[in-house]
PDB file as gemmi writes it, atoms N, CA and C in Angstrom:
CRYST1    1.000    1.000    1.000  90.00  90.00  90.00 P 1                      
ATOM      1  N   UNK A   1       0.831  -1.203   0.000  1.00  0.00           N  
ATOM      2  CA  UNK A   1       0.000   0.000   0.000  1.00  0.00           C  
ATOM      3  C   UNK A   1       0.871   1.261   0.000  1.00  0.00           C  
ATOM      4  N   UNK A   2       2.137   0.945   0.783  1.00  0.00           N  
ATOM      5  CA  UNK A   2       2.521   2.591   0.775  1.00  0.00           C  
ATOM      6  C   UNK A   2       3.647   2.634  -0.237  1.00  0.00           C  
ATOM      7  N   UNK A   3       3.988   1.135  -0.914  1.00  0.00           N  
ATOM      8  CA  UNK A   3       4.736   1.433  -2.360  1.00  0.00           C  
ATOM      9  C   UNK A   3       4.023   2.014  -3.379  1.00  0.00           C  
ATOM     10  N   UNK A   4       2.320   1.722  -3.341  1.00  0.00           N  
ATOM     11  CA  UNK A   4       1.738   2.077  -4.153  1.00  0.00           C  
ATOM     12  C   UNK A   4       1.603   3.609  -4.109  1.00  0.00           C  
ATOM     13  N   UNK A   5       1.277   4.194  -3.271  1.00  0.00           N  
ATOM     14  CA  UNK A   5       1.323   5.307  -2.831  1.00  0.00           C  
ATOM     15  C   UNK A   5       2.798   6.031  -3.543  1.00  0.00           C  
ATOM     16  N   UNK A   6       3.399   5.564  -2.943  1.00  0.00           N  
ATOM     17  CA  UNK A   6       4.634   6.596  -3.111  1.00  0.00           C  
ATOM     18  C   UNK A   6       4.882   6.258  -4.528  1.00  0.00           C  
ATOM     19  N   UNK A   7       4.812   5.547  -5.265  1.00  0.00           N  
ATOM     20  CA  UNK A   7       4.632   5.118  -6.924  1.00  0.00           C  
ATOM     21  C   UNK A   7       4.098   6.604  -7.479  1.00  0.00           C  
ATOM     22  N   UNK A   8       2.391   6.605  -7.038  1.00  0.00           N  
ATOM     23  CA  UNK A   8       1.328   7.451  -7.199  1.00  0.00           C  
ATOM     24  C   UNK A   8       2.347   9.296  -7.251  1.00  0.00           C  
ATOM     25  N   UNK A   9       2.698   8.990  -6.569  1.00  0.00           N  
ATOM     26  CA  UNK A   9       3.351  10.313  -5.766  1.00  0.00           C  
ATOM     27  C   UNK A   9       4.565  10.825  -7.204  1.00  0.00           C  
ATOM     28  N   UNK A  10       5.157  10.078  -7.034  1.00  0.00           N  
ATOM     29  CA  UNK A  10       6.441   9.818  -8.096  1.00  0.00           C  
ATOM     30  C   UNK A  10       5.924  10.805  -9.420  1.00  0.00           C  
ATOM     31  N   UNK A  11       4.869   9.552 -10.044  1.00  0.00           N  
ATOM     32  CA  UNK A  11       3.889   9.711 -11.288  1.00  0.00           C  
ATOM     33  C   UNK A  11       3.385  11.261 -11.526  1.00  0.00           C  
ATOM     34  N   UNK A  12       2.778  11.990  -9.930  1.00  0.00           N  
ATOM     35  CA  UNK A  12       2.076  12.722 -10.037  1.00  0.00           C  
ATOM     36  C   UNK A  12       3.336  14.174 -10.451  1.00  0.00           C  
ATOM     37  N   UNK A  13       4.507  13.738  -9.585  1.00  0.00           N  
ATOM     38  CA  UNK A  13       5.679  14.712  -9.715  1.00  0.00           C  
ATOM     39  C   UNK A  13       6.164  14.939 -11.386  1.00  0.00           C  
ATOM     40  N   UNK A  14       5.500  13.866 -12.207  1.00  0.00           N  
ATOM     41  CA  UNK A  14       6.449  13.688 -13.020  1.00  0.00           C  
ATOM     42  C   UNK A  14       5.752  14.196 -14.257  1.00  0.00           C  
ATOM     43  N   UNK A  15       4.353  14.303 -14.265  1.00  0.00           N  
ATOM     44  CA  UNK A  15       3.618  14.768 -15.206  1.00  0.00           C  
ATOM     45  C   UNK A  15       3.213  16.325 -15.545  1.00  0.00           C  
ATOM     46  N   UNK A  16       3.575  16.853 -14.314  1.00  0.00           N  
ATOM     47  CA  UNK A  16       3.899  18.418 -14.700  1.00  0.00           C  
ATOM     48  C   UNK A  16       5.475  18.384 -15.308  1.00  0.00           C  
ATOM     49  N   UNK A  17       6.231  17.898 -15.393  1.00  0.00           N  
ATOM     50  CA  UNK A  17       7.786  18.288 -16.445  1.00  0.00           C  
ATOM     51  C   UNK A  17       7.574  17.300 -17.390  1.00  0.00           C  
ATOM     52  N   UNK A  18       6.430  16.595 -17.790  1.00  0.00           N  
ATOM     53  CA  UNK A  18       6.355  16.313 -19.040  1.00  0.00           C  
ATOM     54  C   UNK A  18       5.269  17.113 -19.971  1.00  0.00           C  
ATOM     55  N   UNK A  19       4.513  17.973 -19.113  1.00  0.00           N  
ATOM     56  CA  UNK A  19       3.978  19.120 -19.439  1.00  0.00           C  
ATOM     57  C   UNK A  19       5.067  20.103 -20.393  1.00  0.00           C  
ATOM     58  N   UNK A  20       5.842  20.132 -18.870  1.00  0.00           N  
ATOM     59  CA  UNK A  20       6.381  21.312 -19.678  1.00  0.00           C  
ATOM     60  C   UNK A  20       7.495  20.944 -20.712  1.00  0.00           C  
ATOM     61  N   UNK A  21       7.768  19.624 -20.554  1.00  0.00           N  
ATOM     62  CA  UNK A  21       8.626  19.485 -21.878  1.00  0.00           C  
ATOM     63  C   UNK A  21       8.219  19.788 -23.141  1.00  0.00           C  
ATOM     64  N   UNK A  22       6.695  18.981 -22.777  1.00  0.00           N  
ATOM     65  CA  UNK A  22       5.998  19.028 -24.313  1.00  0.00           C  
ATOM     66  C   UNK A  22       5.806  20.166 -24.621  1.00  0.00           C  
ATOM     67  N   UNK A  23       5.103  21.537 -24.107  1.00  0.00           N  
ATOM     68  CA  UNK A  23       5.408  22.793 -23.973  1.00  0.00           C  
ATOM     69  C   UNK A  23       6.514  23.108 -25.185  1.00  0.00           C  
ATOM     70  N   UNK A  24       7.374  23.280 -24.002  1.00  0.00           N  
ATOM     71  CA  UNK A  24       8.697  23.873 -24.872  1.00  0.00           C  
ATOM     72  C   UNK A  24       9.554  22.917 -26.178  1.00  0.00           C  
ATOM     73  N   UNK A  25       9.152  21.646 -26.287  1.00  0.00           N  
ATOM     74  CA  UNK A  25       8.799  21.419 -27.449  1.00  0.00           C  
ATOM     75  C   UNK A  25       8.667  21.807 -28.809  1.00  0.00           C  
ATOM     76  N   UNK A  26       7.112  22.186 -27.849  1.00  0.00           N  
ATOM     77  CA  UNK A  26       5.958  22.520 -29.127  1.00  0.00           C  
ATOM     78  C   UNK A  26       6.550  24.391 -29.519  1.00  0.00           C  
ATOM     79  N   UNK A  27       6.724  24.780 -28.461  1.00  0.00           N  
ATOM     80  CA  UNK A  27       7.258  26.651 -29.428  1.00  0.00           C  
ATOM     81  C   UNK A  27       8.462  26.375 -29.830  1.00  0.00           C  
ATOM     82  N   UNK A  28       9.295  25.454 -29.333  1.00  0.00           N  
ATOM     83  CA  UNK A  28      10.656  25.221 -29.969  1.00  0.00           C  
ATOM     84  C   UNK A  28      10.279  24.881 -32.018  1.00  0.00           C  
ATOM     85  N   UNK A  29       9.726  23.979 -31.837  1.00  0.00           N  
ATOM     86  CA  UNK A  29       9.294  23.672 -33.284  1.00  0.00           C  
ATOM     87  C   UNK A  29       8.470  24.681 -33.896  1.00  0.00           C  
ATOM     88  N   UNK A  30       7.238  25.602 -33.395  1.00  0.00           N  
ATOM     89  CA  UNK A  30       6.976  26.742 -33.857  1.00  0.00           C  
ATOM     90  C   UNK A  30       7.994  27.716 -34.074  1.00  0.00           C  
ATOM     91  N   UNK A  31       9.277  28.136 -33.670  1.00  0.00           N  
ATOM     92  CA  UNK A  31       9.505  29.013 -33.622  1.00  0.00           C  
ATOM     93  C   UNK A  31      10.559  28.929 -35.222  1.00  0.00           C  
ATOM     94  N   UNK A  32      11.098  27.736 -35.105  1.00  0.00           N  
ATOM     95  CA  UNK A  32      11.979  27.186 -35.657  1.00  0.00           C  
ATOM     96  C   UNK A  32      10.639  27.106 -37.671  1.00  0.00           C  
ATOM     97  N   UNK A  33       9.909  26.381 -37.321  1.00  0.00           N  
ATOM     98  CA  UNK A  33       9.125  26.881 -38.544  1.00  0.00           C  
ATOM     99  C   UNK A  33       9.084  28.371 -39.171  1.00  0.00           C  
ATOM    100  N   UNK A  34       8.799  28.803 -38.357  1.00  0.00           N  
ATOM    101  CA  UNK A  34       8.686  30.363 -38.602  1.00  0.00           C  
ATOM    102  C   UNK A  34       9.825  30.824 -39.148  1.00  0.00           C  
ATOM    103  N   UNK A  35      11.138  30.788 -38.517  1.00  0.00           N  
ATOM    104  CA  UNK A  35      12.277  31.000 -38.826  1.00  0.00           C  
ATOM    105  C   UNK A  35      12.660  30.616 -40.530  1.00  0.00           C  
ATOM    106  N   UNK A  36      12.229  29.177 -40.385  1.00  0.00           N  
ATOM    107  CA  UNK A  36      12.778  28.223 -41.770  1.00  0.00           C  
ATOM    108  C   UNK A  36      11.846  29.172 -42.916  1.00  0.00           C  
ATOM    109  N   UNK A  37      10.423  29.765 -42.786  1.00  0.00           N  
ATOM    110  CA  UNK A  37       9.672  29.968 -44.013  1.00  0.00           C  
ATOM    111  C   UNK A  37      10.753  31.629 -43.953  1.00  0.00           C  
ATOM    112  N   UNK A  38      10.831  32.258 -43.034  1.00  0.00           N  
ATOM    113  CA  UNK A  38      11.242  33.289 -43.619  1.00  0.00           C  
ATOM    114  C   UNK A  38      12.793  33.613 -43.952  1.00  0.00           C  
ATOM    115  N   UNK A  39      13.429  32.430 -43.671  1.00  0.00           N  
ATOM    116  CA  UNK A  39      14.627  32.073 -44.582  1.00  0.00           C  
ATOM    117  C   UNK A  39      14.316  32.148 -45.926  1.00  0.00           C  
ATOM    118  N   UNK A  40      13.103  30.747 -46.235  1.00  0.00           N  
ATOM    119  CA  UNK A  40      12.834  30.334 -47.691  1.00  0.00           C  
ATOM    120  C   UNK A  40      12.796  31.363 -48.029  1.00  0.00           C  
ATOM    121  N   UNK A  41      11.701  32.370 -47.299  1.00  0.00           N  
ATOM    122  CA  UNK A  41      11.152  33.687 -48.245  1.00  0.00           C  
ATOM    123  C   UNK A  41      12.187  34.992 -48.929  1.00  0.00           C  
ATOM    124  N   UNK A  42      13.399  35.146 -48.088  1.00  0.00           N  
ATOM    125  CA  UNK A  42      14.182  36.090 -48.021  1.00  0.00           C  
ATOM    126  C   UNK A  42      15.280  35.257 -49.335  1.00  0.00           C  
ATOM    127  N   UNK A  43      15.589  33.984 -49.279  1.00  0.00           N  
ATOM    128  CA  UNK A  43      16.244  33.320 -50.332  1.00  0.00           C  
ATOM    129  C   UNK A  43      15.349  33.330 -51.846  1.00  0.00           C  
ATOM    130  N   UNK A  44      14.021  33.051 -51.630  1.00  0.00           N  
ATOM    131  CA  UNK A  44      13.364  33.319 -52.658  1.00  0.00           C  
ATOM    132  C   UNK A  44      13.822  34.799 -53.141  1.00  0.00           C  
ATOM    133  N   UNK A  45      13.451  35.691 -52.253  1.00  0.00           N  
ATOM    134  CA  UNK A  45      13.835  37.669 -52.955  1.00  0.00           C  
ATOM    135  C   UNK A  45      14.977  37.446 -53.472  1.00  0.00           C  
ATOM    136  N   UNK A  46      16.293  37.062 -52.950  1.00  0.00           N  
ATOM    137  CA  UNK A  46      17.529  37.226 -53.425  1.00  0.00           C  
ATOM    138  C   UNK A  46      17.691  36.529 -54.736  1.00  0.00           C  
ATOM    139  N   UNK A  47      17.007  35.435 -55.133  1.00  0.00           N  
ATOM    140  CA  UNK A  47      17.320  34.411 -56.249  1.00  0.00           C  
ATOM    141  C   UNK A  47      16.728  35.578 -57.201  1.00  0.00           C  
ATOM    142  N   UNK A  48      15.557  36.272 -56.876  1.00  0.00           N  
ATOM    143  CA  UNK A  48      14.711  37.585 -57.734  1.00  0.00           C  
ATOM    144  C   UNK A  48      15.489  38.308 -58.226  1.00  0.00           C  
ATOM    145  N   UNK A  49      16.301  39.117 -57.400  1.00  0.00           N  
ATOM    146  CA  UNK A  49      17.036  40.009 -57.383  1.00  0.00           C  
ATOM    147  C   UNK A  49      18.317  39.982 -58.615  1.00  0.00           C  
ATOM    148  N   UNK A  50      18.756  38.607 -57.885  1.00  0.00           N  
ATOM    149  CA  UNK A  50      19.684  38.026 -58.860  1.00  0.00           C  
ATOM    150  C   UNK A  50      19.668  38.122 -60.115  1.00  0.00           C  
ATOM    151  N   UNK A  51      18.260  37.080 -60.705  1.00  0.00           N  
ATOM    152  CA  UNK A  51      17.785  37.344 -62.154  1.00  0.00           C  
ATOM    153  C   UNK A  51      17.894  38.204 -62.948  1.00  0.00           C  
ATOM    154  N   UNK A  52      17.227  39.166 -62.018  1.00  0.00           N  
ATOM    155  CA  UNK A  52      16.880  40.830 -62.780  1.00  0.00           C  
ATOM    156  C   UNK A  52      18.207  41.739 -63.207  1.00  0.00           C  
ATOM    157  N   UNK A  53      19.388  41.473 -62.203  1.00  0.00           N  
ATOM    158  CA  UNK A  53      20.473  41.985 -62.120  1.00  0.00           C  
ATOM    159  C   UNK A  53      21.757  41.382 -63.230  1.00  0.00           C  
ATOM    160  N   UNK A  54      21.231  40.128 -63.482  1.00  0.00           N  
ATOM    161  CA  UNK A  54      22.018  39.114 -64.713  1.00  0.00           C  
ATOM    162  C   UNK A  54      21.021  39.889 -65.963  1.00  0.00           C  
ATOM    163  N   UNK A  55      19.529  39.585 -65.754  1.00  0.00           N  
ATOM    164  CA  UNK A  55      19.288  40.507 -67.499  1.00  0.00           C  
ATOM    165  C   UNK A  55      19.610  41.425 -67.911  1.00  0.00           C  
ATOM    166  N   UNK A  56      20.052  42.794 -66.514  1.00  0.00           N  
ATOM    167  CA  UNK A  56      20.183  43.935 -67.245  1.00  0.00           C  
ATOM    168  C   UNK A  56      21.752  43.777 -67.486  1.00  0.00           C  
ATOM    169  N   UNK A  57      22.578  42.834 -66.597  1.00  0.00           N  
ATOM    170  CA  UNK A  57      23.961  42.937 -67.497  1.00  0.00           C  
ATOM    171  C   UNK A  57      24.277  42.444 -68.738  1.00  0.00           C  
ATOM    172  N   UNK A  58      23.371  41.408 -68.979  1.00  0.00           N  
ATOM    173  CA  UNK A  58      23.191  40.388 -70.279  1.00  0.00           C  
ATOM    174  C   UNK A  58      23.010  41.452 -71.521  1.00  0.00           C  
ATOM    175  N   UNK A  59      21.809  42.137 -70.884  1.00  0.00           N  
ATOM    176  CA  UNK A  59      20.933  43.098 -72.284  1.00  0.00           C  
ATOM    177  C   UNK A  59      20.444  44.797 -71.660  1.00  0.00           C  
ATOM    178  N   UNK A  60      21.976  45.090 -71.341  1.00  0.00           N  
ATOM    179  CA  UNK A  60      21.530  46.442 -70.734  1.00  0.00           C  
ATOM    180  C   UNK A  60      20.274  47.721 -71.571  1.00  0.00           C  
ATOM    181  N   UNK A  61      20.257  46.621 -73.352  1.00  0.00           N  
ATOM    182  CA  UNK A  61      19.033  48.260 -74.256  1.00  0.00           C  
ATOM    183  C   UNK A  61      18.212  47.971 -73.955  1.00  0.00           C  
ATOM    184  N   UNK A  62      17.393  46.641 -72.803  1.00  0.00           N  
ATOM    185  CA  UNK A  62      16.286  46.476 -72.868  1.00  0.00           C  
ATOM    186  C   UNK A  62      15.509  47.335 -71.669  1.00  0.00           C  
ATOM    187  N   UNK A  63      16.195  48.091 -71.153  1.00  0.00           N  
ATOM    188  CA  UNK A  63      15.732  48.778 -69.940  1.00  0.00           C  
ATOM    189  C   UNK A  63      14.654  49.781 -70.678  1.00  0.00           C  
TER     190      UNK A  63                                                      
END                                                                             
């Protein structure tokens, strides 16, 4: 009875820091998404940039 108990006890200690693991986790991976799209997005502009900057050296009369 009082292994069971103190088992109980253990369990109960242990499910608030798996709270908060999952928690910080979960914004760890939000934050990290967020991060990754506005990488993509800022690499997307530059590849833009790029382009535009190769045509006008390619064919500067077409401006």
């Amino acid at each position: 009875m009082r292994e069971d108990l103190e088992r109980r006890k253990n369990i109960a200690m242990i499910i608030p820091q798996l709270g908060f693991l999952l928690g910080t986790a979960i914004i760890v991976a939000v934050v990290t998404r967020m991060n990754y799209r506005k990488l993509k997005q800022q690499n997307t502009n530059e590849i833009k940039i790029t382009e535009v900057e190769v045509a006008e050296v390619l064919d500067p009369e077409k401006k």
